[in-house]
C-alpha positions in Angstrom: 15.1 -13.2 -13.7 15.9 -16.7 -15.1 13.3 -18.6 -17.2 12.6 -20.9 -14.4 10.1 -19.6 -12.3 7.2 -20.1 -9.6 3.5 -18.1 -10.0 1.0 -18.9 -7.5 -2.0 -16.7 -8.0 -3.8 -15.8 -5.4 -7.4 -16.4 -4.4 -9.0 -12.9 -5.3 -12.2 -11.9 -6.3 -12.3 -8.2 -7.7 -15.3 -6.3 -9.1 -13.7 -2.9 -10.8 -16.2 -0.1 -12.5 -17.4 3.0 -11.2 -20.2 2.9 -9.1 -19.0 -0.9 -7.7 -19.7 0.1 -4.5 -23.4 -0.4 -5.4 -23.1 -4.2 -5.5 -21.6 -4.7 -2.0 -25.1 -5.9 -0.8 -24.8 -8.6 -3.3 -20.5 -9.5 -2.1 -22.1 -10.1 1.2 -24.4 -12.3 0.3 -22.2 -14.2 -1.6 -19.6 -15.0 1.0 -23.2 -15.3 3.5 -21.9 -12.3 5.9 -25.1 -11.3 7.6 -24.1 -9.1 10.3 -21.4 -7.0 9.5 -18.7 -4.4 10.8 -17.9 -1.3 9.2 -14.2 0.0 9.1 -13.1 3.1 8.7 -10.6 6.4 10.1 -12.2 9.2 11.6 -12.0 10.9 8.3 -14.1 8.3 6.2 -16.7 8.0 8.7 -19.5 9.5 6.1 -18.5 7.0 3.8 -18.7 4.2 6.8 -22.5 5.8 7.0 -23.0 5.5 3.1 -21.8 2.0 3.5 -23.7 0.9 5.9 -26.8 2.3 4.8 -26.2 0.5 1.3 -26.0 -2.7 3.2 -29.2 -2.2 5.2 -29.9 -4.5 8.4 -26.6 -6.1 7.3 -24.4 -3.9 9.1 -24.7 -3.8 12.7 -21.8 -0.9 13.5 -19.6 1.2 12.2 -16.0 1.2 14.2 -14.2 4.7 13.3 -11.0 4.5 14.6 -8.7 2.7 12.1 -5.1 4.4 12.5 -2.1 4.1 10.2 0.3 1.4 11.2 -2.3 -0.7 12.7 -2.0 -0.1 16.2 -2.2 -2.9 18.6 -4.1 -0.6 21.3 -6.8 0.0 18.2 -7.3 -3.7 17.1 -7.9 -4.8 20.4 -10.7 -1.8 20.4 -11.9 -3.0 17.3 -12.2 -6.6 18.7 -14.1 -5.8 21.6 -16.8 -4.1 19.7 -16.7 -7.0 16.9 -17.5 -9.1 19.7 -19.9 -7.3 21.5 -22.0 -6.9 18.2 -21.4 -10.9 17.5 -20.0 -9.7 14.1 -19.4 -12.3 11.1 -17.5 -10.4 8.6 -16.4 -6.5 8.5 -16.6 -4.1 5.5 -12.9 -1.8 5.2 -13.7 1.2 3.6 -10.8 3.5 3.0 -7.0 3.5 2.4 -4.3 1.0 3.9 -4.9 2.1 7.6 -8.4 0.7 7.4 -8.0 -2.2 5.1 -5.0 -3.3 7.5 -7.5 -3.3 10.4 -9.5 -5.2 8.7 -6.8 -7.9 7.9 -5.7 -7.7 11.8 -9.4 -9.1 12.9 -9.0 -11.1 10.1 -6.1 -12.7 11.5 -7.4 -12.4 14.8 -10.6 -13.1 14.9 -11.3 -15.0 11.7 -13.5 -12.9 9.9 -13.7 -12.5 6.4 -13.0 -8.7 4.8 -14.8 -7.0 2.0 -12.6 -4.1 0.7 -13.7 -0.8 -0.7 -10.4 1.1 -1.7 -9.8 4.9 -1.5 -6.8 5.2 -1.8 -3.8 3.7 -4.4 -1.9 1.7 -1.3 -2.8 -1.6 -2.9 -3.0 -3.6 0.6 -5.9 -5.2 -0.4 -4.1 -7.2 -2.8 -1.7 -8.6 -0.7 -2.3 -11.6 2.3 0.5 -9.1 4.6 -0.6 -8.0 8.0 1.2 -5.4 9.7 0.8 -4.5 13.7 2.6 -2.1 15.8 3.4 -2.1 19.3 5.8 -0.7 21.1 6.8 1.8 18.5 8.0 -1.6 16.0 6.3 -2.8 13.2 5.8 -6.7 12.9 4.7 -7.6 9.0 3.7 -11.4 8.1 2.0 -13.3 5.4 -1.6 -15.6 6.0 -3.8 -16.1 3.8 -6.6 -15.2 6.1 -5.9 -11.9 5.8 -6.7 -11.5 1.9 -9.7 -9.8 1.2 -12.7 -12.0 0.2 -13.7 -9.6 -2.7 -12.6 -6.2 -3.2 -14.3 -3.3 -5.0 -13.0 -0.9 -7.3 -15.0 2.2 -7.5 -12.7 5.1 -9.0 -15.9 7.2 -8.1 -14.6 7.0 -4.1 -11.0 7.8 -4.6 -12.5 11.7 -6.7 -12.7 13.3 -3.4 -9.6 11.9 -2.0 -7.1 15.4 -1.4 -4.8 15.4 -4.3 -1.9 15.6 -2.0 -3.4 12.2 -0.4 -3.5 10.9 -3.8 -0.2 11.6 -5.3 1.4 10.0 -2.4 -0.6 7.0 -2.5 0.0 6.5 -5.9 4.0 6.7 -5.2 3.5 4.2 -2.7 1.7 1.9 -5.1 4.6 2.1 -7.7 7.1 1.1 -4.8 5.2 -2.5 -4.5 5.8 -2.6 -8.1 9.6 -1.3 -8.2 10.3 -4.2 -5.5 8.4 -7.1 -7.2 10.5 -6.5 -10.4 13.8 -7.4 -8.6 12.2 -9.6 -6.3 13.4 -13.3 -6.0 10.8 -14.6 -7.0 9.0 -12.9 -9.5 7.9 -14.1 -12.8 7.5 -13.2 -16.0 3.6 -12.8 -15.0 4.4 -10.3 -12.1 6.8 -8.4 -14.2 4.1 -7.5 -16.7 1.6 -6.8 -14.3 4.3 -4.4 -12.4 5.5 -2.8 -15.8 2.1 -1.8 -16.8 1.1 -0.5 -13.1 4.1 1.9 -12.8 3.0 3.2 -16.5 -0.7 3.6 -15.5 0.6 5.3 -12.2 3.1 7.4 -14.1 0.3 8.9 -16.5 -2.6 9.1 -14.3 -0.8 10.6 -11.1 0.2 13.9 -13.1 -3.6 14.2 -14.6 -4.8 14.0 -10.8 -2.0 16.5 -10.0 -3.8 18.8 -12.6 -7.3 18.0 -12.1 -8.5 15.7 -8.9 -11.8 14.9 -10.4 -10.2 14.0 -13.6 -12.3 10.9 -14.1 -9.9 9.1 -16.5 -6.9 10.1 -14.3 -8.8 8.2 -11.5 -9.8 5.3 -13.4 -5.7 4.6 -14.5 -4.5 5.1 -10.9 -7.5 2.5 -9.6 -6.2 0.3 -12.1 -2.3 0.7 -11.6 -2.6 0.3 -8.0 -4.6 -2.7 -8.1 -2.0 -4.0 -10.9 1.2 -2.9 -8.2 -0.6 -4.6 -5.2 -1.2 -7.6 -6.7 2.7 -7.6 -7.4 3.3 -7.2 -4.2 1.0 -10.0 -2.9 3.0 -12.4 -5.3 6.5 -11.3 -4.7 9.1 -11.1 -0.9 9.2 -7.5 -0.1 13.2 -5.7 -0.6 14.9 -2.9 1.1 12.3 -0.4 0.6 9.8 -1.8 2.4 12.2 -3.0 5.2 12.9 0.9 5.3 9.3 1.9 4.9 7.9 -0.5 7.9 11.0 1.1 10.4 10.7 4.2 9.6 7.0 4.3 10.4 7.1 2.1 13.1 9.9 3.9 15.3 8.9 7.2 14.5 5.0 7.1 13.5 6.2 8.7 9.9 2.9 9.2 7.3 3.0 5.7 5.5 2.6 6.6 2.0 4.3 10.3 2.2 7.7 7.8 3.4 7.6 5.7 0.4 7.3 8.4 -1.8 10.6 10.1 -0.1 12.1 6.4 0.1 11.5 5.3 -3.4 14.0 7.1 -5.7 16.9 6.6 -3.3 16.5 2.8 -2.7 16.1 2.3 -6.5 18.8 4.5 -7.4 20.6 1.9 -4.6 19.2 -1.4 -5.8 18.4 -0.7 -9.5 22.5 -1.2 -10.6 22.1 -4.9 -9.6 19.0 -5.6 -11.1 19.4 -4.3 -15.2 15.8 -6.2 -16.2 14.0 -4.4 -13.2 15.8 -1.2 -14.3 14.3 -1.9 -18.3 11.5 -2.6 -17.3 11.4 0.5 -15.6 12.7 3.3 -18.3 10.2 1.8 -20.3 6.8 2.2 -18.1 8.2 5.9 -17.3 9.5 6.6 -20.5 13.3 7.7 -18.8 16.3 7.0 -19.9 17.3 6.3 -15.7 14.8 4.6 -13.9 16.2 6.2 -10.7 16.0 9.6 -12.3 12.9 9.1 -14.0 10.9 8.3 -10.6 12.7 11.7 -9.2 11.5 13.4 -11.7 8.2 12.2 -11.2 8.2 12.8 -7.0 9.4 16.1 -7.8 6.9 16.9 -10.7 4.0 16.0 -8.1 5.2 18.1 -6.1 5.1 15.4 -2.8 8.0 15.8 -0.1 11.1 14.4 -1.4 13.4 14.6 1.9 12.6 12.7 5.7 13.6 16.2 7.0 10.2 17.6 5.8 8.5 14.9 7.2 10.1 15.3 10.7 12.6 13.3 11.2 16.0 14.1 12.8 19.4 13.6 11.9 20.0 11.8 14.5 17.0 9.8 14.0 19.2 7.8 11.4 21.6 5.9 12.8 19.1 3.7 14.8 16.9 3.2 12.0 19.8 1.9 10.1 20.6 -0.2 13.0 17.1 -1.6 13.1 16.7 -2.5 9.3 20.1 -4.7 9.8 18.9 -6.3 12.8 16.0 -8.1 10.1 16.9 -7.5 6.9 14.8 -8.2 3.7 16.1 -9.9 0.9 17.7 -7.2 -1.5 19.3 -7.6 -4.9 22.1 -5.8 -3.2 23.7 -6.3 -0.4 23.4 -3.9 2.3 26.3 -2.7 4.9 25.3 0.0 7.2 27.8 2.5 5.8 26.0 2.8 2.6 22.8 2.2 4.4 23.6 5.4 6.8 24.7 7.0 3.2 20.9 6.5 1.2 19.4 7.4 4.6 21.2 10.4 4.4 20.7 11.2 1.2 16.7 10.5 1.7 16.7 13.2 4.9 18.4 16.1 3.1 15.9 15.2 -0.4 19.4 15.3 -2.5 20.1 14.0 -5.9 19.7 9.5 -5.3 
């Protein structure tokens, strides 16, 4: 990082405290939503009900089916009802599935998005959509897409399965391991990523312990929201690139991949990024960031290999092949021998 440097901020509006979800009557109001949609997976749909029945005659449905890796099939589902309920805003109440619904008929369709959180992906923070058709993943920036106001309400992420949890919080610290050897991060994103990945590192083990640990749940909210942010401000690396293929060509669990994914690509990238990789020992307290965030995926006890999460050998060579076919930008350059090698290395869950 030099000392010359651009920092946009973003336009976002975030109300943070437990029991937040209490004042989503009054975020509608103030961005004059008066008939909205509520988002949600199959999974969340009591808390879709609770939602809606805190916003009263402003929510006219609930749409249930919010998948990971934002379907294309289940946008257009979600549009047809939008439209058939003349909807002017939605309300995405979950993890990143739901909240990246929400930005899809926000890019779609225009209307504005009020987040409620469950989970530690951070996509609320960012303006990136992601769709999938045809088994690829397509990822773009608009501001459209960025929440109107977001809600952080550790009391909604307590019953969230620890499991759940401890992956999401991996995925979190990913966004934040990226913006620090981003090209264009800033001092300003560095600090915000730095103190993310500690408040991630110390929470995620006290969650591991105790899932209603209240103070455990309280740090994670506020790390993730500190790791989104960073990547909202900052171009996405090699992990991501990885992240989206993977998912995309093989409908791989989104946070469970990045939690596999991160220690190998840092152990990759970190060499040619020494500030990203201080930063790093210091918010986990390692004296090898690469080693230190293995020692962390393996203390949670999360998978640590693409083998446990399905994939097949032979699965490799293509996804390689599709990652160099776009590539991110990367603070290392990447040649598909050593990009076959980490993907290795990631399948069998050996040393990165």
């Amino acid at each position: 990082m030099t000392d010359a440097f651009t920092y946009e901020a973003l336009p976002m509006r975030v109300v943070f405290g437990a029991g937040s979800v209490a004042r989503l009557p009054e975020e509608a109001e103030r961005i004059g939503a008066r008939r909205l949609l509520v988002l949600s997976t199959p999974e969340q749909r009591g808390l879709a009900d609770r939602v809606a029945g805190l916003l009263g005659e402003r929510a006219v449905g609930v749409f249930d089916r919010a998948r990971m890796h934002v379907p294309v099939e289940t946008v257009a589902a979600a549009e047809q009802v939008a439209a058939g309920l003349a909807v002017d805003g939605c309300v995405a109440a979950g993890g990143g599935s739901t909240i990246g619904l929400g930005k899809a008929l926000a890019l779609r369709r225009g209307l504005p998005v009020l987040a409620l959180p469950t989970t530690y992906a951070g996509s609320e923070m960012t303006p990136i959509w992601g769709l999938t058709e045809n088994a690829r993943k397509r990822t773009g920036r608009a501001p459209v897409v960025l929440p109107r106001a977001v809600l952080y309400d550790p009391d909604l992420t307590v019953t969230l399965p620890a499991a759940v949890s401890l992956t999401s919080g991996l995925n979190a610290v990913a966004h934040a391991v990226e913006a620090l050897y981003a090209p264009d991060g800033s001092p300003v994103v560095a600090a915000m990523a730095e103190q993310g990945v500690r408040d991630l590192a110390t929470a995620l083990p006290l969650i591991a312990r105790d899932p209603g640990d209240r103070a455990g749940r309280t740090a994670a909210l506020r790390g993730a929201w500190l790791c989104g942010a960073c990547l909202g401000a900052t171009t996405m690396g090699l992990h991501h690139k990885l992240c989206h293929v993977l998912g995309g060509m093989l409908d791989l669990p989104h946070a469970e991949t990045h939690a596999v994914m991160l220690p190998h690509v840092a152990a990759y990238n970190l060499p040619a990024a020494p500030a990203a990789a201080a930063a790093l020992r210091r918010s986990l307290g390692a004296g090898d960031a690469a080693a230190g965030l293995a020692a962390l995926t393996a203390r949670l006890g999360v998978p640590t290999s693409l083998r446990e999460l399905g994939v097949a050998e032979g699965d490799l060579a293509r996804v390689a092949d599709e990652v160099l076919a776009d590539p991110y930008a990367n603070p290392r350059p990447v040649t598909r021998p050593d990009l076959v090698a980490l993907l290795r290395a990631a399948w069998t869950g050996g040393t990165p």
